[in-house]
N, C-alpha and C positions, 0 to 999 in steps of 0.2 A: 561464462555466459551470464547476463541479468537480464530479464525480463521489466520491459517498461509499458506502463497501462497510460491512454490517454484518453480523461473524459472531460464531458465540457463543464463549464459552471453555469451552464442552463438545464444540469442531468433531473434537476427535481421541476420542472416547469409547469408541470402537468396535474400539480398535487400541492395544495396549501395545508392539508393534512401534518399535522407537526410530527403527529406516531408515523405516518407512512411516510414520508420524508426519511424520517431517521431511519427506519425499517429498509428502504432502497440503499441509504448508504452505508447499512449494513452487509448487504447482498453485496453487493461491490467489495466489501472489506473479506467478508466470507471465500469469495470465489479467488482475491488476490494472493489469500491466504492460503490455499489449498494446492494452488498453483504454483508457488513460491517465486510471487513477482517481487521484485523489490524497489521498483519507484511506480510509484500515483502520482501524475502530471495532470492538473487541473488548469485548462484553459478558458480564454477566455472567447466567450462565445455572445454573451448581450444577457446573459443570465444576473442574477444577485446572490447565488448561493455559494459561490465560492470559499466562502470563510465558514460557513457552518459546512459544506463536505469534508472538507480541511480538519476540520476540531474533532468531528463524528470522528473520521479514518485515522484521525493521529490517537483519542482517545482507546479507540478498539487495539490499536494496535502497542497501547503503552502495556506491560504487566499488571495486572488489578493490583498488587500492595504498592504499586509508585501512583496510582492514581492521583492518591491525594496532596501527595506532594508537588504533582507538576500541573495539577488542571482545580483551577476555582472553582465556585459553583457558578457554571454558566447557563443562561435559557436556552442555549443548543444542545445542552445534555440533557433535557428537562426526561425527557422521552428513552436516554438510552437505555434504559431496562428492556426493551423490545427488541433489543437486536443480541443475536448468539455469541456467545464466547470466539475467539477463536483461537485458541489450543493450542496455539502455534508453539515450536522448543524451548522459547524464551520466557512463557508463560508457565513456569514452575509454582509448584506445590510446593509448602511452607516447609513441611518435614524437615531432617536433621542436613545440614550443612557437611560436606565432604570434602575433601581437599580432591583437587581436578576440575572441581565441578565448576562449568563456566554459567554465571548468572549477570542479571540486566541487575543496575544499580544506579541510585544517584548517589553523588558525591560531593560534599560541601563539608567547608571547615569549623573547626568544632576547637577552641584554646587555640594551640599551636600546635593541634594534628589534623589532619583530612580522613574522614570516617566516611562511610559510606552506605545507605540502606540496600541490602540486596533480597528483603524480604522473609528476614529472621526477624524475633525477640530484640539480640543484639545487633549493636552497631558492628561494621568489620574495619578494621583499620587499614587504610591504604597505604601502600609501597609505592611511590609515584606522584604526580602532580598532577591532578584532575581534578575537574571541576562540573558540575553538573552531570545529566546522564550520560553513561556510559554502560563497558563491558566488560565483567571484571571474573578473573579464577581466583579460587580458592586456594590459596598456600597454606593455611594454618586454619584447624579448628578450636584450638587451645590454646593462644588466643584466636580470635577470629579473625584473621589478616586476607587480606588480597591482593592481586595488582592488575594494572588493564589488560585487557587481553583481546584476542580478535574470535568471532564466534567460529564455531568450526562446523556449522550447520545453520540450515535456515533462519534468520533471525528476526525475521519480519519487514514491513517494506517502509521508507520514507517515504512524505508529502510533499510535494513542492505545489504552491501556487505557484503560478508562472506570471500571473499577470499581465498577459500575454497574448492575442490570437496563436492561432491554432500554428502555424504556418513558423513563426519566430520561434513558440515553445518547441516543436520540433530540432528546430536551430541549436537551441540553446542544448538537448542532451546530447546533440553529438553521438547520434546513434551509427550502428554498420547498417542494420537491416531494419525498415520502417514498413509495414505491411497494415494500407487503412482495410478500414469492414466495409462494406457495401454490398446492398441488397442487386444493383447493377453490376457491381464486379463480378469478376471471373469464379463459374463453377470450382470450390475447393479441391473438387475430388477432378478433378481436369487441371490444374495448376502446375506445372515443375517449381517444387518450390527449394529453392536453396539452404546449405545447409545453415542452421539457426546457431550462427555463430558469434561474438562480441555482444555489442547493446544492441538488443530485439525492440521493438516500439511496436505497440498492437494501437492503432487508433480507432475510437469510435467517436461517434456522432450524438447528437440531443434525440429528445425524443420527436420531435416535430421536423428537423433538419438534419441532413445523411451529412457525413465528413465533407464529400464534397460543394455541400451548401456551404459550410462553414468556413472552407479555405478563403481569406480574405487576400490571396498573392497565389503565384503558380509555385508550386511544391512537387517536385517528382518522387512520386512511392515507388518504392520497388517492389512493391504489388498490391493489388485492388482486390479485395477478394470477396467474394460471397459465403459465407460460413455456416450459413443456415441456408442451404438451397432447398427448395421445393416448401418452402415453410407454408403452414395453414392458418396462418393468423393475418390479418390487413399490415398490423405492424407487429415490430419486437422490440420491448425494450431493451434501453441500453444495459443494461444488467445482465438480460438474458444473453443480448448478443454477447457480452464480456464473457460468460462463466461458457457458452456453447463455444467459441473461439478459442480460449485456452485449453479446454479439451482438449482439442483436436490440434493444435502443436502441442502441447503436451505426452501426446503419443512418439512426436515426433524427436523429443529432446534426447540429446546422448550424453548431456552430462552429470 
């Protein structure tokens, strides 16, 4: 099972604040993290922030020692000092190197071998043909060798811009089970809700406009739900609705 989040690129509308800005797309990255979604589908909604959500989410979710290898100094980072770590498996601590140990690394050629940083002192020598990031185990501490490998736990999520309304990016992941939020949809705790099986898709809305303002084509959900029922606030943000929603399948997951 993978878990798929879907926000618009109008999520920051409400706020030309640059720290709070960054600070929401941190919330977002926080909540995706804890959750263990693994694709952020950013649509297109009449917004302009697409590319800075994008940079914010991809950046938090890189390891801090590949930072600077894979991200410039951009004015959409100016701010991310305000947003929390997030700790995820892949975000490893420097300490000594182990053979088994599977670590996030870039990998680029170096004479006529392919070395790779995995956030050691040393370079690790790679077994294999790779290029750029990747995910790599440990063979050898003596020298420090590795080869790719596939994670065997959470490993954090990818970014797609979709470029896209809301309706087509849907389309495009080919999901089993598509379940929008809506403060009109069906009481949660009244729902039969299916089992949460293949690619899950959780959609939300902007802050000014529900999902189904946004749908620019008919699209059938296989459920509308209310997630926050009886809430005491006029609205919710979309951050809140996201972290209050995964909760609650979250309980529900059995894998």
């Amino acid at each position: 099972m993978a878990w798929h989040v879907f926000i618009p690129d109008s999520l920051l509308e409400e706020t030309d604040d640059p720290k709070i800005r960054t600070y929401k797309v941190g919330q977002i990255a926080r909540a995706c993290a804890i959750f263990g979604v693994e694709h952020v589908w950013i649509y297109r909604a009449g917004g302009r922030d697409g590319r800075f959500i994008k940079t914010v989410l991809e950046y938090m979710e890189t390891p801090q020692y590949l930072r600077k290898r894979l991200f410039p100094l951009l004015p959409e980072l100016k701010y991310i000092g305000v947003v929390p770590p997030l700790r995820t498996p892949h975000h490893k601590l420097k300490g000594k190197p182990r053979v088994g140990e599977i670590r996030e690394g870039f990998a680029f050629r170096k004479g006529k071998r392919i070395y790779a940083d995995i956030g050691f002192d040393e370079l690790a020598l790679v077994e294999g043909n790779v290029r750029g990031r990747a995910t790599f185990k440990i063979i050898s501490v003596r020298p420090l060798r590795v080869i790719p490998a596939k994670p065997e736990e959470y490993w954090g999520y990818r970014v797609h811009l979709s470029g896209k309304p809301l309706a087509k990016t849907l389309k495009k992941a080919e999901l089993d089970l598509v379940i929008a939020t809506s403060r009109k949809g069906r009481d949660v705790r009244h729902a039969k809700i299916p089992p949460l099986e293949g690619e899950v898709g959780f959609v939300f809305g902007s802050p000014r406009r529900g999902v189904m303002e946004l749908l620019e084509e008919k699209y059938e959900f296989d459920l509308v739900l209310n997630t926050i029922p009886n809430q005491r606030t006029k609205t919710v943000r979309t951050e809140e609705a996201l972290l209050a929603t995964l909760a609650i399948f979250n309980l529900m997951r059995r894998d």
